[in-house]
Each structure stands twice: as structure tokens, then as C-alpha cells.
N, C-alpha and C positions, 0 to 999 in steps of 0.2 A: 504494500500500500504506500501509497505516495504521500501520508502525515504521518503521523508520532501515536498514532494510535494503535493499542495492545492489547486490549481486554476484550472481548465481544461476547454477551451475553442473548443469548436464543430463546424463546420462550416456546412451547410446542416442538420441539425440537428433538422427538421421538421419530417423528415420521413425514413423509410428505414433505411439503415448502422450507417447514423448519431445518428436517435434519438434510437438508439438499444445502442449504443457506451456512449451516454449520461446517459442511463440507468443503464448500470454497472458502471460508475463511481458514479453514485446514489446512490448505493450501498455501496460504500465504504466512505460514507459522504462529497465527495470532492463539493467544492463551482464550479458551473457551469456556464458558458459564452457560451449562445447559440446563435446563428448564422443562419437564412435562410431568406431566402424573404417575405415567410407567415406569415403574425403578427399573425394569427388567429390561425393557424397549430403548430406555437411555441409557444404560449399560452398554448395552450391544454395540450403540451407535459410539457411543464414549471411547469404547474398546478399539472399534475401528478406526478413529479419527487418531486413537492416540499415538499412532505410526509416526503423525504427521506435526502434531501441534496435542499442546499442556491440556486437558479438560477437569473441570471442577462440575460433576452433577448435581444438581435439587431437584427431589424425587417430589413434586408437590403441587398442591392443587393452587393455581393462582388464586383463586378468588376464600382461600382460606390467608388471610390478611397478617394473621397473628403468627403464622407459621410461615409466611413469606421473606416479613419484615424481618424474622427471625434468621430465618438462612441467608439474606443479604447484608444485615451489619456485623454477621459473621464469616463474612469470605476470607478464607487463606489469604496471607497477603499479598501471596503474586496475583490475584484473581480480585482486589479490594477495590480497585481505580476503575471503575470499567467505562470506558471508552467509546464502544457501542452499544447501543441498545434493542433490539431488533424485536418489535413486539408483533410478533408474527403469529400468538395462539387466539385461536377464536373457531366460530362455530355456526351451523346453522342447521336451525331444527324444523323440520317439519315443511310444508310446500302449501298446505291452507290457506283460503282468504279469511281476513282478520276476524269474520265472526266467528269461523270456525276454530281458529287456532286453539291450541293448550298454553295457558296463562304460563305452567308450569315452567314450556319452551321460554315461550316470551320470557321470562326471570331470569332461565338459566342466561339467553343469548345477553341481556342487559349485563347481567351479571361476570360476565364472560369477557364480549366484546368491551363494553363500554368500562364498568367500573373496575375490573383486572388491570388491565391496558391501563388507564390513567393511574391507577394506586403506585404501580410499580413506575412506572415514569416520576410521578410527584417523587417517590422515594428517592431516585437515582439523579434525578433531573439536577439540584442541588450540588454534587459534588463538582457532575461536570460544570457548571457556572464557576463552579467553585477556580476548578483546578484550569478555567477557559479553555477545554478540551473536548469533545465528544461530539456525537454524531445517535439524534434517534431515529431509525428506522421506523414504520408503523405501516403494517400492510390491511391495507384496506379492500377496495372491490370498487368494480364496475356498478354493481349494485350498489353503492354509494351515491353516485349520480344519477341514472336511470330507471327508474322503478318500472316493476313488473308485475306478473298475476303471484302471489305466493311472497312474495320477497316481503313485506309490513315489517318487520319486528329488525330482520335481519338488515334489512338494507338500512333501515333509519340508524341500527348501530354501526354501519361504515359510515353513513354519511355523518354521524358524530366523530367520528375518527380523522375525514377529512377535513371536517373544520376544525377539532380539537389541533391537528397538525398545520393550519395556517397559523391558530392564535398562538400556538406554541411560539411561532417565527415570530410572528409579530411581535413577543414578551422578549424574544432572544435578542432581537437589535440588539446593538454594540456589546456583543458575545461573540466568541468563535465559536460555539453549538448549533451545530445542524439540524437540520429535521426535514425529514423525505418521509412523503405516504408514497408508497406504491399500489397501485390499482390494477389488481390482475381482472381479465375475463375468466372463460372456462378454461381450469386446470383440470389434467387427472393426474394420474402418479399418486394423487392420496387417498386419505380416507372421506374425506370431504362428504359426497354425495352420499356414501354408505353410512356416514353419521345423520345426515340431513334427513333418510328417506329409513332410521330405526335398523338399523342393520340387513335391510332388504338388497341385497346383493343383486338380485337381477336388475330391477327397480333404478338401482345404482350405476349399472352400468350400463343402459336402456340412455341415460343422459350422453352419454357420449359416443353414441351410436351413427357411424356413417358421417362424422367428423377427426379432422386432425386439431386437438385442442392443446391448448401448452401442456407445459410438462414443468414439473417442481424448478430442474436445472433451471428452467428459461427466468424464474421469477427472480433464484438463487444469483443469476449472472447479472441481472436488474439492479440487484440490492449492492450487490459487491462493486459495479460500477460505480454510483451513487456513492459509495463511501470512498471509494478509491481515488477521486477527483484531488485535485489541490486543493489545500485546506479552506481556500479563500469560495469557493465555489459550492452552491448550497442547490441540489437541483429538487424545488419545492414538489413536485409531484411526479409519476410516471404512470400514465395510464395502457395496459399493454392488453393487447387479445388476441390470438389465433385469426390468422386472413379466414377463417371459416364463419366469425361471429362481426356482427356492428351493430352499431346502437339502434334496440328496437323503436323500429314507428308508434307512433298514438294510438293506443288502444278504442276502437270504436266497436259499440254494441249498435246491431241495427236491429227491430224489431221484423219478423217475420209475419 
């Protein structure tokens, strides 16, 4: 990388986008802070990366607060500055229109996308000011900007993501702290849809059917761009999709 930065921490970083993201920073020797709920799953990925580059796991659920706070004011000290931030876990449950949906989903994805994502940024955000160094990642979605049939709950917590990452910039002025949303289209490579759609596997992959849609690396090389720039260089958003997809036209009902 082309600045002074060391530490890059992942969050969802068992599978999919995360542990694709965790890979190329692998690459590039950086000390890694990984992040997801599967001890077992980050292990694995831990185990692999450690060929290449230092990794420190938290086996934890983001949106348990007291036990997040907890394993980041105690990071090993090579792992304590961290640098980057890459807040890449999130979720989307369910495919309903808003009447029908589960309040349930609706919490988890709040709870998930929106207030995970910010607790751990407000924790971290501080040092970097501090030490005028660092770089947050925050990946969002197409579904941030354009709504669709099913999308309610989900899209409105990207599109909180997208503007939390303007006003972020905006507060940053005269700071060297960066902040990039990235705004992927349809990915596969994860777990995504098969979480979206309760573990229904056909269902799941029924989405990505008779198209070429990105893939984890494409997001992964997105991100590590973005951060890899000269320090002076802040690239505010990157909205990316497979030439298979474009922004849907205006939904019209015509009565029959």
C-alpha cells in the first residue's frame, strides 16, 4: 500500500466479500483483525491467510456491544492502532412487501446493518482522529439508492450507510481519515441470498440464474484500491455491478 497504514480490521470476515477482502490485504503483508461469529469459519480463514500476513480473530457477534467493546480495547498491541476499518458484515432477511414482512427480520437487519456498523466505527473512529491516520471502508449496496419490490427494511439500512458515510467526510474535514462506501450490485460467491431467502438453497441460487454477477474478489479489489491510493486522495463512493444488471425503471401497476 502506498500510506503508513498497518492494521486492517474485517468484520464478517468468515466468508464471502469479507474473507475475499481479508485476502488481499494478505497480500500486501498488512496485520489482520478479523471479525465474525464462527470461531470455526475464522479459524480456517485465519489459518490460511497466516502464510501471508499476522491475524488476531474475535469470535463475536457484532451487535453484542459489551462483548465487542470488550475485545477491541483489548487488542494485542501489534493489532491496537488499526488503520483500516472495513465494515463489510450485514444482512438481508426475507424478500416481503413491508406489510408482510417479520418485525423480527426488520430488528435483526437495523440491528445488524445500521447500529453494529456505527457502534464499532464510533469506537474506533477516535483513535484514528487521534493518531490522523486511517481509512473507513463501509460497504453498502445498490439497494441503497434504488428501491425495489422486497428491498423496505434492507435497502433503507444501506441507504443509512450511504449517508452515514458522507456525514462521516463531512465531520472528517481537516483530518487525514478517509471514508469510502462501496456499493456493490448482484454478488455471488456468498452466503448472501441463502441467508436472505432462510436457508432455501434452490431459492438461492434460482437469483443468479442465466446471469454472470460479480464475485467477492471483484468487490475485494474495489476496496483494496480505495485504500491503496495516496494518502491525500479520498475516493467518496464506488458504485459497481455486473454489465448483466442496471438501475431498475419505475415501477408501474396498470389495472386490468
Amino acid at each position: 500500500m502506498k500510506n503508513e497504514y498497518k492494521v486492517v480490521l474485517v468484520t464478517g470476515a468468515s466468508s464471502g466479500i469479507g474473507e475475499a477482502i481479508a485476502e488481499r490485504f494478505s497480500t500486501e503483508n498488512a496485520k489482520l483483525v478479523l471479525i465474525a461469529r464462527r470461531r470455526d469459519k475464522l479459524k480456517s480463514v485465519a489459518t490460511r491467510l497466516s502464510k501471508f500476513a499476522s491475524c488476531h480473530i474475535i469470535a463475536c457477534d457484532l451487535t453484542d456491544k459489551t462483548s465487542l467493546r470488550t475485545e477491541l480495547m483489548n487488542l494485542p498491541p501489534d493489532f491496537k492502532n488499526v488503520d483500516v476499518l472495513v465494515n463489510n458484515a450485514g444482512l438481508a432477511l426475507g424478500l416481503e412487501p413491508a406489510q408482510r414482512a417479520s418485525w423480527q427480520d426488520w430488528q435483526t437487519m437495523i440491528d445488524t446493518n445500521i447500529t453494529a456498523l456505527a457502534f464499532i466505527t464510533h469506537l474506533l473512529l477516535p483513535g484514528m482522529v487521534e493518531r490522523n491516520r486511517g481509512h473507513i471502508i463501509n460497504i453498502g449496496s445498490v439497494a441503497g439508492t434504488y428501491a425495489y419490490p422486497g428491498g423496505n427494511v434492507y435497502a433503507a439500512s444501506k441507504a443509512f450507510v450511504e449517508h452515514f458515510s458522507r456525514n462521516l467526510k463531512s465531520d472528517l474535514l481537516g483530518t487525514a481519515v478517509r471514508i469510502t462506501n462501496i456499493e456493490p450490485g448482484l454478488v455471488a460467491g456468498s452466503e448472501f441470498s441463502l441467508v436472505r431467502f432462510g436457508g432455501d438453497k434452490e431459492r438461492a441460487e434460482q437469483v443468479y440464474a442465466g446471469v454472470q454477477p460479480l464475485m467477492p474478489e471483484s468487490i475485494a479489489e474495489s476496496v483494496f484500491w480505495a485504500v491503496s491510493l495516496p494518502a491525500h486522495v479520498n475516493i467518496c463512493s464506488i458504485e459497481i455491478m455486473p454489465v448483466c444488471q442496471a438501475p431498475s425503471r419505475l415501477a408501474i401497476h396498470r389495472y386490468t
